[in-house]
C-alpha positions in Angstrom: 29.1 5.2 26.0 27.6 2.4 24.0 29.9 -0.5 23.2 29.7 -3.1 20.8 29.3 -6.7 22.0 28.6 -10.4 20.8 25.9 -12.0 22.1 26.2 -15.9 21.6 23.2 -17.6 21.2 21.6 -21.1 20.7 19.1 -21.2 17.9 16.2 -22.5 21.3 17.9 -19.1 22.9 17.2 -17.2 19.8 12.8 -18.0 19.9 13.2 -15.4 23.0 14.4 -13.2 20.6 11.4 -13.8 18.1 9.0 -13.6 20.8 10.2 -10.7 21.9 9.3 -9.2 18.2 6.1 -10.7 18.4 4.6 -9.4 21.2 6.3 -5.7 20.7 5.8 -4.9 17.1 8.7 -2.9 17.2 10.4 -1.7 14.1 14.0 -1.5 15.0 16.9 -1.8 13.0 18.1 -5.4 12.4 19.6 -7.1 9.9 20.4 -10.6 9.1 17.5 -12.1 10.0 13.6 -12.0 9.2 9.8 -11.9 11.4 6.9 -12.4 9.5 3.6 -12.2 11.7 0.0 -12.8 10.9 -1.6 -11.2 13.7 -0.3 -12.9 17.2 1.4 -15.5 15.0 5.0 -15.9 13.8 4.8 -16.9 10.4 8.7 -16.9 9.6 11.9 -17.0 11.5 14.5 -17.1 9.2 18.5 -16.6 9.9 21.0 -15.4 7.2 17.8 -16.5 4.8 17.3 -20.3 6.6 14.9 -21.5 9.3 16.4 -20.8 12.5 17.9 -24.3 13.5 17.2 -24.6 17.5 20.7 -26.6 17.4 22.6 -24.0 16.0 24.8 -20.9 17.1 24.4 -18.0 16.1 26.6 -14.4 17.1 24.7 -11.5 17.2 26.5 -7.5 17.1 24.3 -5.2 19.5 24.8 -2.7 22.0 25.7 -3.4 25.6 22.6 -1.5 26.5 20.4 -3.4 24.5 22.5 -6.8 25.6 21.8 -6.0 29.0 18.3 -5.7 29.1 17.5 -2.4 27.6 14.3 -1.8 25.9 13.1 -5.5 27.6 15.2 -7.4 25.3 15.8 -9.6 28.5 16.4 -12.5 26.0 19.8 -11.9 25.1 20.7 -13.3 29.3 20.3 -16.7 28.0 23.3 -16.3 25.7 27.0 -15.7 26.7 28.0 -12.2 26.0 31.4 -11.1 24.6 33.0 -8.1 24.7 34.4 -6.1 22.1 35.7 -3.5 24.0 34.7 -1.2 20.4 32.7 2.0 21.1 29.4 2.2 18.9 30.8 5.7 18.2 34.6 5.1 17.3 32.7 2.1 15.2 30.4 4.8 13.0 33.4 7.3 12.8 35.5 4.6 11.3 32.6 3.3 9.2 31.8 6.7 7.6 35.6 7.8 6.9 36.0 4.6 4.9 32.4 4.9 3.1 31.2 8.8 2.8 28.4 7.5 0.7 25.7 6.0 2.7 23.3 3.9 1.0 19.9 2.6 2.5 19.8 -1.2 3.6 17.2 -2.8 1.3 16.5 -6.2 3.3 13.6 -6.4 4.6 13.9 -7.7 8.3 11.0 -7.5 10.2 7.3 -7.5 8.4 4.2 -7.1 10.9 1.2 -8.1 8.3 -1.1 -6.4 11.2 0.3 -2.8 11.1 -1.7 -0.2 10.2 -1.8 0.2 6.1 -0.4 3.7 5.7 2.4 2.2 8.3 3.2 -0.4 5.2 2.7 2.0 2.4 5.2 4.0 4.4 7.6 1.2 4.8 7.3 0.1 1.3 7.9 3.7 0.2 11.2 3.7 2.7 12.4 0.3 0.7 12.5 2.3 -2.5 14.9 4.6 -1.7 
């Protein structure tokens, strides 16, 4: 089972994190921050809607899998993990009990200008709902 942790980060810990979306192009779910890319180029890093500050830190909620290296995200080893000792599970269960209604995040996280167009048109079509 999946358990939610804390990654700890320094905003120079946190490019690994950008690169990582750079070179993937993976859409995954994330929230709080935004990657805009222009091809091979980061165009925007922004955290909590600022420049990421390489000074900084920043706490990032993830999974232990992903936290430990799953899916490559071997950036998160240069931050200090903290354990929350919450299942993701017990997490949703108590989520959805206090909020039946589930409404669709409308930020806009991660933008890849290079992806195919009916990709965008898809995504853009996803943001209205």
């Amino acid at each position: 089972e999946n358990e939610v942790v804390i990654v700890k980060m320094t905003g120079k810990e946190m490019q690994g994190l950008f690169d990582y979306y750079l070179q993937s192009k993976k859409n995954n779910p994330a929230s709080g921050f935004v990657i805009e890319t222009d091809k091979d180029k980061l165009v925007r890093a922004l955290v909590g809607g600022k420049n990421l500050d390489e000074n900084k830190t920043y706490y990032i909620a993830t999974s232990d899998y992903l936290a430990l290296g799953g899916d490559n995200m071997k950036f998160f080893s240069e931050g200090k993990l903290i354990s929350t000792g919450i299942k993701l599970r017990d997490l949703f269960v108590e989520k959805f009990r206090a909020n039946p209604e589930i409404v669709a995040p409308t930020d806009k996280g991660i933008l890849y200008s290079t992806k195919k167009k009916s990709d965008i048109k898809l995504r853009k079509d996803m943001e209205k709902t």
